[in-house]
DOVO-179757 format. One record per residue (C-alpha): x, y, z; residue number from 1; residue in one letter. Coordinates in steps of 0.1 Angstrom, whole numbers, plus 5000, padded with zeros to 4 digits. Layout:
# DOVO-179757
[site [X Y Z] NUM 'a']
...
# end
This chain:
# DOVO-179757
[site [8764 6961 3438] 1 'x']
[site [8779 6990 3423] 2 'x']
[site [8814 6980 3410] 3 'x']
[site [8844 7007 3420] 4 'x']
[site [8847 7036 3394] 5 'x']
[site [8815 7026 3375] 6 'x']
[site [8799 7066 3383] 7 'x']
[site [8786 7087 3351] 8 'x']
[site [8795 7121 3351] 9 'x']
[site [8765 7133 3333] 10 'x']
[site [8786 7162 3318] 11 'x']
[site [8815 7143 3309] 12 'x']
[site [8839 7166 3321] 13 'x']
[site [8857 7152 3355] 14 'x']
[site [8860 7190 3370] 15 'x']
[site [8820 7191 3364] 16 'x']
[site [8815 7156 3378] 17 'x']
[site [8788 7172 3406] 18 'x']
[site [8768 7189 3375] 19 'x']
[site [8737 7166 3371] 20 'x']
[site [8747 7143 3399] 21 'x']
[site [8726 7128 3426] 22 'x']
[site [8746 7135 3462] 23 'x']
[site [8733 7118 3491] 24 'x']
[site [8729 7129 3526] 25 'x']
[site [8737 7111 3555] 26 'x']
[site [8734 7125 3591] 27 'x']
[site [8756 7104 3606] 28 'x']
[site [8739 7108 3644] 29 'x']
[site [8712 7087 3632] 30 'x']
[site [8723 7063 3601] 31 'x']
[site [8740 7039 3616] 32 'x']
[site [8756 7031 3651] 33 'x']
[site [8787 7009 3651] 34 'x']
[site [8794 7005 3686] 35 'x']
[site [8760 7002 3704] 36 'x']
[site [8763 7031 3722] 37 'x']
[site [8722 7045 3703] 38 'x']
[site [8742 7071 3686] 39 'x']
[site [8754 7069 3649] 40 'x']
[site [8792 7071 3640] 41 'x']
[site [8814 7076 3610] 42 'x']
[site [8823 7031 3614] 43 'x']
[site [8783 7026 3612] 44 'x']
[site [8785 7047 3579] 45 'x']
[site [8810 7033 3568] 46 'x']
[site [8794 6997 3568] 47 'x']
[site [8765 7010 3550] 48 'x']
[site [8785 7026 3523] 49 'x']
[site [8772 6997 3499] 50 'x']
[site [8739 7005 3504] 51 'x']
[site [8745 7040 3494] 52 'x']
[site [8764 7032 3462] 53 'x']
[site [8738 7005 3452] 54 'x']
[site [8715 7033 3447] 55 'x']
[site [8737 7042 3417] 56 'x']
[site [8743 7080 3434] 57 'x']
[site [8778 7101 3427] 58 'x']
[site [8786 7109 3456] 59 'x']
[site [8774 7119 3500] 60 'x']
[site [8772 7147 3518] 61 'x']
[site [8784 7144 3556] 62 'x']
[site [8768 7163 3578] 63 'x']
[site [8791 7176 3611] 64 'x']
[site [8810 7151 3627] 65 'x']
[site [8836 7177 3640] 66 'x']
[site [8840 7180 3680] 67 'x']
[site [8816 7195 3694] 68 'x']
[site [8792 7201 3727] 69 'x']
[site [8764 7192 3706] 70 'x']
[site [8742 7223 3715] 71 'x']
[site [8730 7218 3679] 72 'x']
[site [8737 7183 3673] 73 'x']
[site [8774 7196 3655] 74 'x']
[site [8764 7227 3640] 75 'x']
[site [8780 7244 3669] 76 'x']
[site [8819 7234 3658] 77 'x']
[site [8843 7232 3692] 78 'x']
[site [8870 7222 3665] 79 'x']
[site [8869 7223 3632] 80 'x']
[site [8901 7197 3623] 81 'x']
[site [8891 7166 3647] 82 'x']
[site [8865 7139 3646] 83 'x']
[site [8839 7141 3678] 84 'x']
[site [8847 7110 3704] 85 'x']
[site [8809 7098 3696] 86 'x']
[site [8815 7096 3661] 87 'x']
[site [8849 7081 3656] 88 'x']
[site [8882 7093 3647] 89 'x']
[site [8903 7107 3620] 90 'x']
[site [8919 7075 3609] 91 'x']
[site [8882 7064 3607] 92 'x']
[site [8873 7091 3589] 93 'x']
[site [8901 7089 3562] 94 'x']
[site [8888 7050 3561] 95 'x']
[site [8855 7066 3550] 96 'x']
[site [8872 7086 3523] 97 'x']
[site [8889 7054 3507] 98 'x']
[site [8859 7035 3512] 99 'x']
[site [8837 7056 3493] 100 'x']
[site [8864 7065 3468] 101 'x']
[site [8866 7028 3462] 102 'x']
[site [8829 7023 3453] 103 'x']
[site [8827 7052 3430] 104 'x']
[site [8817 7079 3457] 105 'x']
[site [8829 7111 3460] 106 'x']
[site [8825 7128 3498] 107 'x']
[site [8811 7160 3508] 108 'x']
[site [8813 7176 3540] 109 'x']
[site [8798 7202 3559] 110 'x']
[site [8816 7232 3568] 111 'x']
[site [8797 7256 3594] 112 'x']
[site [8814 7290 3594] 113 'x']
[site [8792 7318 3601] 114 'x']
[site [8795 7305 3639] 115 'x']
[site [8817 7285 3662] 116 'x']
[site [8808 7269 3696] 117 'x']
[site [8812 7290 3725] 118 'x']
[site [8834 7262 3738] 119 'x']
[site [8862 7272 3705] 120 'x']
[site [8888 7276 3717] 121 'x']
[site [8890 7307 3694] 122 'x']
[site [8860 7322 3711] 123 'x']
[site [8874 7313 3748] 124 'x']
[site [8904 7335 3743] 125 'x']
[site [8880 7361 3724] 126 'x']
[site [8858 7362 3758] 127 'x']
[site [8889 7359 3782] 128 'x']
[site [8895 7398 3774] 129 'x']
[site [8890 7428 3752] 130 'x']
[site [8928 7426 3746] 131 'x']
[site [8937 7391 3737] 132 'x']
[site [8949 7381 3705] 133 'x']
[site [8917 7374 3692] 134 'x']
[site [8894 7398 3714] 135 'x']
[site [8877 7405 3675] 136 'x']
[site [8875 7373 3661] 137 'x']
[site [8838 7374 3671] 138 'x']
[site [8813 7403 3669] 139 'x']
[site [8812 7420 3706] 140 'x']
[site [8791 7450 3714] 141 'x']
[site [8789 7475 3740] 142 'x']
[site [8751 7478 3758] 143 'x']
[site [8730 7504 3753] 144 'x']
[site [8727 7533 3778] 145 'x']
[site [8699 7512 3794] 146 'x']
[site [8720 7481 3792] 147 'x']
[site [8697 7460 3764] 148 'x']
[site [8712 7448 3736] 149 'x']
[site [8727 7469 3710] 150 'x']
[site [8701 7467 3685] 151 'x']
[site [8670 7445 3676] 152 'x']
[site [8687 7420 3657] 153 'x']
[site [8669 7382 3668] 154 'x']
[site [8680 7349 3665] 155 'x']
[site [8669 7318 3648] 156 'x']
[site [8660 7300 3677] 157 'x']
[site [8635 7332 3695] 158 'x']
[site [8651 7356 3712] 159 'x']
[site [8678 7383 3711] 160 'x']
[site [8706 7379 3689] 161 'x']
[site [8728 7392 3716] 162 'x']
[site [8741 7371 3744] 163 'x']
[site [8761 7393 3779] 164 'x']
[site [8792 7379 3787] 165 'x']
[site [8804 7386 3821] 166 'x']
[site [8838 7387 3813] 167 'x']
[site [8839 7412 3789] 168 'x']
[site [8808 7430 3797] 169 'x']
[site [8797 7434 3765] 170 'x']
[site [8773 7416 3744] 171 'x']
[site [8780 7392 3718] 172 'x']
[site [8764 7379 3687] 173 'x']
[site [8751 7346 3681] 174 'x']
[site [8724 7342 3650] 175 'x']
[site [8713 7309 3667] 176 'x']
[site [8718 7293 3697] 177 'x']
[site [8738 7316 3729] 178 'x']
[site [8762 7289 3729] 179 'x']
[site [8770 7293 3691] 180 'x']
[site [8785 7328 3689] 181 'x']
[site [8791 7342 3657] 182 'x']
[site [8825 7346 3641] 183 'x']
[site [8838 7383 3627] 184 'x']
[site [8845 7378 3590] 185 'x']
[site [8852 7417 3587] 186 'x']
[site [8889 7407 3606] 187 'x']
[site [8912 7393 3578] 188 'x']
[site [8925 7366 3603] 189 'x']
[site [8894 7352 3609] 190 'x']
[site [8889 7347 3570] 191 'x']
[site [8925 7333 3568] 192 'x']
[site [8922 7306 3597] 193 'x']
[site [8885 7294 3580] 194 'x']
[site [8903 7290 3547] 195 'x']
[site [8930 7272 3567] 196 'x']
[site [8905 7246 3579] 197 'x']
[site [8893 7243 3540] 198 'x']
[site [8927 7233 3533] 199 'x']
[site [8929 7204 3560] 200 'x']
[site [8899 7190 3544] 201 'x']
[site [8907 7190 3509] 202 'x']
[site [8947 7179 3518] 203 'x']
[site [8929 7151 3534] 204 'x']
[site [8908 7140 3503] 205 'x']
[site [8871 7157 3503] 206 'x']
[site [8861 7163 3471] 207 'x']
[site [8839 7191 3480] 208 'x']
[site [8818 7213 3510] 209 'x']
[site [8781 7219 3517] 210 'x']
[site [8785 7254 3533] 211 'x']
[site [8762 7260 3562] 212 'x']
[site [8740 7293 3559] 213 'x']
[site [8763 7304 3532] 214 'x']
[site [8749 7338 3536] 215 'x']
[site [8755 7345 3571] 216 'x']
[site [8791 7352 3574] 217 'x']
[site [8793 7384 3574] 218 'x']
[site [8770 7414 3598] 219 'x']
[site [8763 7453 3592] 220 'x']
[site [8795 7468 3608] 221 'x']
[site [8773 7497 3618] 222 'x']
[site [8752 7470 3637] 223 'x']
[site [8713 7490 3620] 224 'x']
[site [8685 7477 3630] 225 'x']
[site [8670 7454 3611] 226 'x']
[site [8637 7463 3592] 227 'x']
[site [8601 7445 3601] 228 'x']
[site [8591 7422 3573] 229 'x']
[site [8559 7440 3570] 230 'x']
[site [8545 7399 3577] 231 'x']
[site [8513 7398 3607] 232 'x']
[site [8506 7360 3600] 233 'x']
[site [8540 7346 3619] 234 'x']
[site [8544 7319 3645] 235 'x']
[site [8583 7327 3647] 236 'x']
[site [8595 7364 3655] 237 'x']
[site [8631 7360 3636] 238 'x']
[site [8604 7358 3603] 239 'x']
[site [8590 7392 3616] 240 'x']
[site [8622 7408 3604] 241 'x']
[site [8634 7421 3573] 242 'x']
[site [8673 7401 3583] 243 'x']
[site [8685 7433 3557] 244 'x']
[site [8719 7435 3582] 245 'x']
[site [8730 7402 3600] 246 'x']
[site [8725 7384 3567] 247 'x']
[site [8733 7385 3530] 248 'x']
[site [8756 7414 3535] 249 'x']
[site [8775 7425 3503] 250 'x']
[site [8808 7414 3514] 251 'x']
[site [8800 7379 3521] 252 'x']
[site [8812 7379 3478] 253 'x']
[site [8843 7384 3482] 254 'x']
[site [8848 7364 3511] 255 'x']
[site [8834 7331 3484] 256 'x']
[site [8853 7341 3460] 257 'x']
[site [8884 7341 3486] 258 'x']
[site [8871 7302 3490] 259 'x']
[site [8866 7293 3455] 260 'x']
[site [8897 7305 3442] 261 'x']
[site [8915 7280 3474] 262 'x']
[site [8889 7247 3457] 263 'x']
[site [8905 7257 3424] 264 'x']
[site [8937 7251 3441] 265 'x']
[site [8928 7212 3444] 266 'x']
[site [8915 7192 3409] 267 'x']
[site [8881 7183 3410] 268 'x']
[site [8862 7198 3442] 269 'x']
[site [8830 7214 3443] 270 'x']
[site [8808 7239 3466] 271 'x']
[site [8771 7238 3473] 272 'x']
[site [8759 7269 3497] 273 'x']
[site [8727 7264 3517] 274 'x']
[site [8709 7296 3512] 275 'x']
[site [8682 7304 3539] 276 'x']
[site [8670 7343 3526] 277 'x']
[site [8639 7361 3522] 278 'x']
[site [8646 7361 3488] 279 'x']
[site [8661 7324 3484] 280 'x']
[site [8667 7319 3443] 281 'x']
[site [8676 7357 3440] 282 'x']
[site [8707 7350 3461] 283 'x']
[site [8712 7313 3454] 284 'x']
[site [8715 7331 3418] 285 'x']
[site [8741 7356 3431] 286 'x']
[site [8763 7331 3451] 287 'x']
[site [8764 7308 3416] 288 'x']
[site [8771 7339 3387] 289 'x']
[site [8805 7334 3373] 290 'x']
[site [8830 7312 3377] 291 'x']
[site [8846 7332 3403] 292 'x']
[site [8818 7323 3432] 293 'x']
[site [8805 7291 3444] 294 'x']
[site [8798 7261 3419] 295 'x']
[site [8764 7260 3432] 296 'x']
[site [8737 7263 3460] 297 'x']
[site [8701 7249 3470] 298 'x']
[site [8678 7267 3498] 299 'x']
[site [8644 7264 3514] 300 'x']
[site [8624 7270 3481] 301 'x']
[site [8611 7233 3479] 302 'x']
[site [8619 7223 3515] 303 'x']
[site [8596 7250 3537] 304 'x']
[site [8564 7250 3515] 305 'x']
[site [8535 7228 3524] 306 'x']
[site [8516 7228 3490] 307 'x']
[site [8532 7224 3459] 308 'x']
[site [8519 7235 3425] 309 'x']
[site [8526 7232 3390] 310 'x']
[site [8532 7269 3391] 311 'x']
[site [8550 7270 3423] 312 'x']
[site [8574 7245 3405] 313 'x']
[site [8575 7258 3378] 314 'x']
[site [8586 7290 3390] 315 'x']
[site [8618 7283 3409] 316 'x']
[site [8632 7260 3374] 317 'x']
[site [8626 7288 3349] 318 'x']
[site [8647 7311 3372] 319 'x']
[site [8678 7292 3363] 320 'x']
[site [8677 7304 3326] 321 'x']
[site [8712 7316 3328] 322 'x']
[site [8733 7283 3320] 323 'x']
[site [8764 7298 3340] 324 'x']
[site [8745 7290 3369] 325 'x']
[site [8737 7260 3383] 326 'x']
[site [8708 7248 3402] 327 'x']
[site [8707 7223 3434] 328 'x']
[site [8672 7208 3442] 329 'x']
[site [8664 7186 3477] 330 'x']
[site [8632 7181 3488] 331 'x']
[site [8646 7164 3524] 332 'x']
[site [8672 7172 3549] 333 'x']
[site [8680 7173 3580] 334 'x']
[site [8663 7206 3592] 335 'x']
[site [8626 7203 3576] 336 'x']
[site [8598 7180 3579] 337 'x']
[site [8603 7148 3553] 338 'x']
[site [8584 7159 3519] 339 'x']
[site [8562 7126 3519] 340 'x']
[site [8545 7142 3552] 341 'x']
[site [8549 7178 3541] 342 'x']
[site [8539 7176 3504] 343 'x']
[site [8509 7147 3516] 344 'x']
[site [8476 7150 3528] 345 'x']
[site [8479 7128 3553] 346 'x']
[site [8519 7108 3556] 347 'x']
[site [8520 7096 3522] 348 'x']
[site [8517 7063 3502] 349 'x']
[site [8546 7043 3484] 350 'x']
[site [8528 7054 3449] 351 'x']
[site [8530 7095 3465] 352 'x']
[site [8569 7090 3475] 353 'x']
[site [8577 7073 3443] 354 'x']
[site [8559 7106 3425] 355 'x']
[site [8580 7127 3444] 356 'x']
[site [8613 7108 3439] 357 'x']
[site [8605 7110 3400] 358 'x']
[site [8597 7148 3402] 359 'x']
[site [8633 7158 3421] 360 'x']
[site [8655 7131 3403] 361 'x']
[site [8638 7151 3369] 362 'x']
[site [8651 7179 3377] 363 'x']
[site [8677 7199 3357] 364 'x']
[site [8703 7207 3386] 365 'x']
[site [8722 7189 3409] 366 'x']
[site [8700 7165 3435] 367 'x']
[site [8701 7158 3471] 368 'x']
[site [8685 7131 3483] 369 'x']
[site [8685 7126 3525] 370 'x']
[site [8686 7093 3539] 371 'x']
[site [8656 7078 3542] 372 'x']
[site [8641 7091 3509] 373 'x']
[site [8647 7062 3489] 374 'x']
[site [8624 7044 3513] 375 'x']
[site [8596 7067 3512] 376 'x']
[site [8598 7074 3553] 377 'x']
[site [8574 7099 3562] 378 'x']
[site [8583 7124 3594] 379 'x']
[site [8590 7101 3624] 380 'x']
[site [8565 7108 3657] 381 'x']
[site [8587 7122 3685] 382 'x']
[site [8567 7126 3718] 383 'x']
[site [8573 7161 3737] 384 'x']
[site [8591 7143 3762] 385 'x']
[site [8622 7128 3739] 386 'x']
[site [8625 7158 3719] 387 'x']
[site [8660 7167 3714] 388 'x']
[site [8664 7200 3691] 389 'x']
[site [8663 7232 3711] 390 'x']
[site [8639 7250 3681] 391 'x']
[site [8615 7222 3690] 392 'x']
[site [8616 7224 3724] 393 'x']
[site [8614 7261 3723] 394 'x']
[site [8587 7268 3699] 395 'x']
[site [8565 7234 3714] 396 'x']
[site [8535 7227 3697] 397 'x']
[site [8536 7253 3668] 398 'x']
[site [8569 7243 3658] 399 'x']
[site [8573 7202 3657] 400 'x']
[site [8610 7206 3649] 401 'x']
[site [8639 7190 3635] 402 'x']
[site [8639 7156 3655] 403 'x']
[site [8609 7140 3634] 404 'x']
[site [8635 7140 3600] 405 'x']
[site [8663 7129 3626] 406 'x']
[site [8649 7094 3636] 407 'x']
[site [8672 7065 3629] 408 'x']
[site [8675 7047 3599] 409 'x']
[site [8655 7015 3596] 410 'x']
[site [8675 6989 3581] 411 'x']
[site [8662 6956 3590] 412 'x']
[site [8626 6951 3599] 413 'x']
[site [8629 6924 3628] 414 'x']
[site [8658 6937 3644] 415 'x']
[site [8664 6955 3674] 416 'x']
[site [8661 6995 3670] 417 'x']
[site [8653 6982 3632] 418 'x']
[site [8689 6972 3627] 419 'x']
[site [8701 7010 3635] 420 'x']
[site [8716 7004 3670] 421 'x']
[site [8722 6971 3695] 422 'x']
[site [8715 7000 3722] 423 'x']
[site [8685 7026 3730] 424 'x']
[site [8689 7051 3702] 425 'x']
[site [8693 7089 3707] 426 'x']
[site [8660 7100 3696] 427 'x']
[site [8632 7067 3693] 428 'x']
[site [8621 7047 3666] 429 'x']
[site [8589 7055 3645] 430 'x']
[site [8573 7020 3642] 431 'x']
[site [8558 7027 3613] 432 'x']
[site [8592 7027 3599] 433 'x']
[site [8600 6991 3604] 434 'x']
[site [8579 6983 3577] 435 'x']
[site [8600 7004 3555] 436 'x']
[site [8627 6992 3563] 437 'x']
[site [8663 6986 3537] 438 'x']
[site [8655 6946 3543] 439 'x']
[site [8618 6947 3532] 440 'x']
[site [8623 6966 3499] 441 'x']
[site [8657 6949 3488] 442 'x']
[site [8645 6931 3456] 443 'x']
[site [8608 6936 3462] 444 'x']
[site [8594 6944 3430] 445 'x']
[site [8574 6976 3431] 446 'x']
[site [8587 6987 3465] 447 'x']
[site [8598 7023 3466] 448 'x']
[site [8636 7014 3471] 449 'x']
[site [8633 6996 3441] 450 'x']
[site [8626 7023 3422] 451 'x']
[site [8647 7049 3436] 452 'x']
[site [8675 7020 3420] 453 'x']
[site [8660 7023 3386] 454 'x']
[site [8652 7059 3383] 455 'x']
[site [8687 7072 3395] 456 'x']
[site [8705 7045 3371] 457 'x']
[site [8684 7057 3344] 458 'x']
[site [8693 7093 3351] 459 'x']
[site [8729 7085 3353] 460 'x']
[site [8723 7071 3321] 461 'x']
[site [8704 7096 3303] 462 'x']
[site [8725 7128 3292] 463 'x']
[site [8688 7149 3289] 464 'x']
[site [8681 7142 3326] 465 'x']
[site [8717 7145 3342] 466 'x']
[site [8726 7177 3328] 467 'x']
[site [8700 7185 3296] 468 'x']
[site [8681 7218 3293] 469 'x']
[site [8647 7224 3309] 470 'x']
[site [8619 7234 3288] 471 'x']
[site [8586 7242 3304] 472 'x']
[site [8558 7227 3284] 473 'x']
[site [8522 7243 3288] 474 'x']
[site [8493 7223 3301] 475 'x']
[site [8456 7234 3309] 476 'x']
[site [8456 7220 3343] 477 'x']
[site [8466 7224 3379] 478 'x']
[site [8476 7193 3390] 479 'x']
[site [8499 7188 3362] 480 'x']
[site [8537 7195 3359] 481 'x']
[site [8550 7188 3323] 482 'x']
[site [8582 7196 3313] 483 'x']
[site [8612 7182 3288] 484 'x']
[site [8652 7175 3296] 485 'x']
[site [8671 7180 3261] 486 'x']
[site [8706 7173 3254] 487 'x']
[site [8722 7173 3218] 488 'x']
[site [8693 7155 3198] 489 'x']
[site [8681 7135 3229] 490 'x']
[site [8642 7150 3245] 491 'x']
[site [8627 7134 3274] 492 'x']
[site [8595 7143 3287] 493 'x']
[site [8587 7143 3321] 494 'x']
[site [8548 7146 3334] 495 'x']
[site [8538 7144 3368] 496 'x']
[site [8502 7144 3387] 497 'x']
[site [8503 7163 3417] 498 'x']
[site [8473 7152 3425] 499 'x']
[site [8467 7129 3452] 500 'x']
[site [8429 7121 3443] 501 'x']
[site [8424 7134 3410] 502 'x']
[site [8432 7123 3373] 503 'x']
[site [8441 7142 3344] 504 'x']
[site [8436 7142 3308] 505 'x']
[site [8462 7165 3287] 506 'x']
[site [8463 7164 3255] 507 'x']
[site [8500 7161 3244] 508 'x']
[site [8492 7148 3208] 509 'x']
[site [8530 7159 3195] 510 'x']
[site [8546 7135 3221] 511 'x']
[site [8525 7106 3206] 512 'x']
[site [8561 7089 3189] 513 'x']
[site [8584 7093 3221] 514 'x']
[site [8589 7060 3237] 515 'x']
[site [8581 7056 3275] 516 'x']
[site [8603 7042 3301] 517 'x']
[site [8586 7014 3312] 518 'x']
[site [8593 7012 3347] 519 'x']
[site [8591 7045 3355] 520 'x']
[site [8555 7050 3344] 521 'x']
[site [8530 7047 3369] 522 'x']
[site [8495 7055 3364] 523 'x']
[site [8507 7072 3336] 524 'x']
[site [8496 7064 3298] 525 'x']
[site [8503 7082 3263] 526 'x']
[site [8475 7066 3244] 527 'x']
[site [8460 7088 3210] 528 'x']
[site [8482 7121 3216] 529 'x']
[site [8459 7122 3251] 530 'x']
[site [8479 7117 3283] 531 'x']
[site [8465 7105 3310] 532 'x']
[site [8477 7106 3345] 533 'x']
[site [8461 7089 3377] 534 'x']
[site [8464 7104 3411] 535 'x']
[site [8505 7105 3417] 536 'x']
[site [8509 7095 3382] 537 'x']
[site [8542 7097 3361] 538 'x']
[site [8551 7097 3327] 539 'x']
[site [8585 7098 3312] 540 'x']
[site [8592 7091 3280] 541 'x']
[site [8620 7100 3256] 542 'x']
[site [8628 7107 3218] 543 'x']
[site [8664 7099 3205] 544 'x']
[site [8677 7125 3178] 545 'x']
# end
């Protein structure tokens, strides 16, 4: 086990500790279920904290455990400062927080702002009358002439953007769900009592914030129509927009810069912004310039495409030249099909999620890793009738949803519910799972836990792969991703066979005297200044200056 305090900071710097570190994400619905009730809670989490912190990671990322209807499974906030019933309680959640701290962990929460649940108490005095205190804490709207919406803005989830509330009679905006209306960020107090609720985090001991759809805060106050995307090959019509005015507005700046400067009230925090854009690392760029803005941000480069190249890869690294900015990379989460089944011709093999661990724990940035991962799940089989997301009951068969990457952690193979719940879980087992489960792969040479273990402890340990510069290295051959980490005199070279059939043959001649980590090569040789890589295969070797 990972002894208390024994972290890395790949920088070295304590204020940089998230620079280069591995965070992992735990959805607490589905990790772990304490009280047999099928649904996981902040006491299950906290039980498997050990597992996390044998994986040699910095740090997790919580996602919403805040009260809530559940509309969106806690993305639709009815209070931002208490622990759901179905998850726990504050005092459990400041166990969490001492727990964790005592194995080395630092915790990161989710904080959803662009949007409240309609059942906020905020927004039920907003709808109660267009004079109450806080009649413009959310974006309201008068009809149109012919009493549609005021302008063609859609939401996320199919549909109008625009909800009609009786009371008021007027409509009101909601980028996702109706029951998740969105907050006004023009009105000063609005901004104020967010940045409140960042306080009663960080006065409670979070050492930092994931910040859901970072870029939708703010809307065009002239409400303009939104653009078409100029796009014909579209299953969803919120992609048939250009989102040029309900997203990514310019004042959404100041507004992170408001919330940065309250972190850099409190030693040691950090910000990550989930960035969902048409133009994803031109934004994630502009959220991360300065030191003034957020510390950094990841988005749905790597986690919506279905076929990565070398060049594809490539592409999205080389755009973080500027070293100001900082990078986050996940290939997983909570919202996307599980990379072994995205990135896989069919759902994957131990030797293709081992590949694909060793490509995202190479990367020069800051890596999020989503539970499951380390045990090379593929997407979980939910039939039609036990889906639980509203996208995935809404957009039936085109869109398979969110509930596949949702399924509940296996932890022991023999177990009921795989050791996840005594009770029937929320959403059902994948069998296949059980197999892969935490008990099966514990100490089992070549299983890919085991090797989640050795690659992230030799990360932590390697100053060129936790924080070193990436340099692109130019190979003939599209299957192939090359690339080096360098720190100081230290050069690591990292190659990687995208290939799931195919092997390849580069020559690489002036890497013939770096020395290769043993266990992290698989079907991977340097023999003669040729290197040759099997289907899935990895190299990594490194020099010492």
């Amino acid at each position: 086990m990972i002894e208390a305090g024994s972290n890395v900071i790949g920088t070295g710097d304590a204020a940089s500790w998230w620079k280069g570190a591995v965070i992992y994400q735990i959805y607490p619905r589905s990790f772990a279920d304490s009280n047999g009730d099928g649904i996981g809670d902040l006491r299950g989490a906290i039980e498997k904290l050990d597992h996390v912190a044998d994986l040699g990671v910095d740090g997790i990322w919580l996602s919403p455990f805040f009260t809530s209807p559940m509309a969106d499974y806690g993305y639709d906030v009815a209070d931002y400062c208490d622990i759901d019933p179905i998850f726990g309680t504050l005092a459990d959640f400041d166990t969490l927080i001492d727990r964790a701290h005592s194995l080395g962990l630092k915790v990161i929460i989710d904080q959803v702002y662009s949007h409240t649940s309609d059942q906020h108490e905020w927004f039920k005095e907003s709808r109660s009358s267009s004079k109450s205190a806080k009649a413009d804490w959310y974006v309201w709207a008068d009809a149109k002439e012919d009493g549609t919406p005021p302008n063609n803005w859609l939401s996320m989830f199919g549909g109008s953007a625009w909800s009609w509330d009786t009371s008021r009679r007027q409509y009101y905006l909601h980028n996702f769900l109706r029951e998740q209306p969105d907050l006004n960020f023009h009105n000063p107090a609005v901004q104020d009592a967010i940045l409140d609720v960042t306080r009663f985090w960080l006065d409670r001991g979070v050492d930092g914030f994931r910040l859901d759809v970072a870029n939708n805060y703010f809307h065009d106050i002239k409400l303009r129509d939104n653009p078409t995307s100029g796009r014909t090959d579209l299953s969803r019509p919120y992609d048939f927009q250009h989102h040029r005015f309900n997203r990514s507005r310019p004042e959404n700046i100041a507004f992170l810069e408001r919330l940065r400067a309250v972190l850099d009230e409190y030693p040691n925090k950090t910000s990550v912004a989930e960035i969902a854009s048409g133009s994803n690392l031109v934004r994630s760029l502009e959220y991360t310039e300065g030191q003034s803005r957020l510390h950094t941000a990841y988005n749905f480069h790597f986690l919506e495409n279905s076929s990565p190249t070398p060049g594809f890869i490539e592409s999205a690294l080389e755009a973080w030249t500027d070293k100001d900015a900082w990078p986050s990379w996940s290939l997983s989460n909570h919202d996307v099909r599980r990379a072994l089944t995205r990135w896989s011709d069919a759902d994957g093999s131990p030797a293709r999620a081992k590949m694909l661990l060793a490509l995202l724990l190479s990367l020069r940035g800051t890596i999020f890793l989503y539970q499951g991962e380390e045990l090379g799940l593929p997407q979980g089989d939910v039939p039609f009738d036990q889906l639980r997301d509203p996208e995935a009951i809404r957009f039936w068969p085109d869109n398979l949803g969110r509930d596949g990457c949702r399924t509940p952690m296996p932890w022991s193979s023999e177990a009921l519910a795989a050791g996840f719940s005594e009770g029937q879980p929320w959403l059902p087992l994948d069998e296949r799972h059980r197999q892969l489960a935490v008990d099966k792969q514990t100490n089992e040479n070549g299983s890919v836990l085991e090797f989640a273990r050795q690659f992230i402890t030799t990360r932590r340990s390697c100053q060129a792969l936790a924080s070193g510069d990436h340099l692109p290295v130019r190979v003939q051959d599209l299957d192939s991703l090359v690339f080096e980490r360098r720190c100081g005199g230290q050069r690591v070279l990292c190659a990687f066979n995208l290939s799931e059939t195919e092997t390849t043959h580069l020559p690489l001649d002036q890497y013939q005297s770096f020395s290769p980590f043993g266990a992290l090569c698989l079907e991977g040789a340097l023999e003669s200044g040729k290197l040759t890589l099997g289907p899935n295969g990895i190299f990594i070797a490194c020099e010492e200056g």
